[in-house]
C-alpha positions as CSV (number, residue, x, y, z in Angstrom):
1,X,112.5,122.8,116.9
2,X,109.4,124.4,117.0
3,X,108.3,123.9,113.5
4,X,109.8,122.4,110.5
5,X,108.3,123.6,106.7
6,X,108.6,121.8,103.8
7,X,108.5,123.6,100.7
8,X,107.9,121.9,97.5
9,X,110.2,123.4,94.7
10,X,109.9,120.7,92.3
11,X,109.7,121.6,88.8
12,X,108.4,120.0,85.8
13,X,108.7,121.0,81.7
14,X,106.4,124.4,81.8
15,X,104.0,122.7,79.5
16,X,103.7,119.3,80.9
17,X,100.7,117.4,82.2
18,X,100.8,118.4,86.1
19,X,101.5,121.9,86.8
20,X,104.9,122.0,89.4
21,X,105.3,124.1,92.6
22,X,108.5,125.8,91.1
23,X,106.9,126.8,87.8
24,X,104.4,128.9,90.4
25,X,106.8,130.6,92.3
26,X,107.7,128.1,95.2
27,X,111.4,128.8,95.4
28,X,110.5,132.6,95.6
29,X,107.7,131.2,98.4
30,X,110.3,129.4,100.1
31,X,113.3,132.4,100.1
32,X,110.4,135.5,101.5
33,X,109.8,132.5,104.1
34,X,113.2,132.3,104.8
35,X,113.2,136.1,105.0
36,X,110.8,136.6,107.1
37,X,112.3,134.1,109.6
38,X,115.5,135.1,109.8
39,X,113.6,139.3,110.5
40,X,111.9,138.5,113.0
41,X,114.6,136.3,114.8
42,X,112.8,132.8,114.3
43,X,115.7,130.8,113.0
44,X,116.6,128.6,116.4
45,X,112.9,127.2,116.4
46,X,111.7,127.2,112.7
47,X,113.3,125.1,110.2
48,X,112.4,125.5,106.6
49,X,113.4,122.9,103.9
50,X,113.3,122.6,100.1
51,X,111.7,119.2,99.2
52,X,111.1,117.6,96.0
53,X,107.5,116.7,94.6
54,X,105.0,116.7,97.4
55,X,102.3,115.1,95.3
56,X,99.8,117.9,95.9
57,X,100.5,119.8,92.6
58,X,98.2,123.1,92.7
59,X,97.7,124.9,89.7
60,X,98.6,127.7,91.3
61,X,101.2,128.7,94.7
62,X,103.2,126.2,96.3
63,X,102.6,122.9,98.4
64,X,103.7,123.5,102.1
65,X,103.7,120.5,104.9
66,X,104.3,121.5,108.5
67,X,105.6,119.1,110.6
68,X,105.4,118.1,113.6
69,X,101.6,118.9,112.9
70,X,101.5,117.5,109.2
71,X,99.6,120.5,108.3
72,X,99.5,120.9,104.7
73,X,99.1,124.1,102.5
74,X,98.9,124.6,99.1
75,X,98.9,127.8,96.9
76,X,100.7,129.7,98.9
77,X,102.4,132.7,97.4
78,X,105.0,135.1,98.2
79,X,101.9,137.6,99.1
80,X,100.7,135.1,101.9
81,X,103.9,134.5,103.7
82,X,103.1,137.3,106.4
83,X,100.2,135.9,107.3
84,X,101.8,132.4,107.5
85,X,104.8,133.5,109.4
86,X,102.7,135.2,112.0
87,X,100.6,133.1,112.1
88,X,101.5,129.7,112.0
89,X,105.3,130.2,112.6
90,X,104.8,132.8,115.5
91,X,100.9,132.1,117.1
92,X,101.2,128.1,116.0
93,X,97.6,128.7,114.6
94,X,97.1,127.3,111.7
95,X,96.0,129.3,108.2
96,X,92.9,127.7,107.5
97,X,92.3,129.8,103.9
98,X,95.9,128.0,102.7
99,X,95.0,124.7,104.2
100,X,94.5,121.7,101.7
101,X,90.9,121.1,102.1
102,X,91.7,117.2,101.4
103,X,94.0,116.9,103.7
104,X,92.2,118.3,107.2
């Protein structure tokens, strides 16, 4: 294994408290990753998990960790997963606009 993604796809009542990753499109985040991987041939190398609550909770996009680098991004949407894939999953560089600022 190359990389392993963990994609929050926890989801909470639509009008609770804390926003939830699934409410913002994570599972959709999570299948175009999926996607992608499986297009350009990635699957031996890249794993890519659904996971319950991360504990980042963005308001908007989905919580991401990567492991075994424990990067974590949050936000991420279904429009960033090119970048992502190519970049982190491909070129193991990291996507510093998605990265958790709190978490560096």
């Amino acid at each position: 294994m190359k990389h392993h993604f963990f994609v929050c796809t926890n989801r909470r009542p639509a009008h609770g408290p804390k926003p939830s990753c699934a409410g913002n499109g994570s599972e959709e985040v999570l299948f175009a990753l999926r996607d992608e991987r499986e297009r350009r041939g990635l699957s031996v190398d890249i794993y890519i998990t659904a996971a319950g609550c991360l504990g980042r909770c963005p308001t908007a996009g989905a919580s991401i960790v990567v492991y075994p680098e424990g990067v974590w991004y949050t936000g991420v949407t279904v429009a960033d997963v090119p970048e992502l894939v190519e970049q982190h999953m491909v070129n193991g560089r990291v996507v510093e606009r998605l990265r958790d600022s709190q978490l560096r």
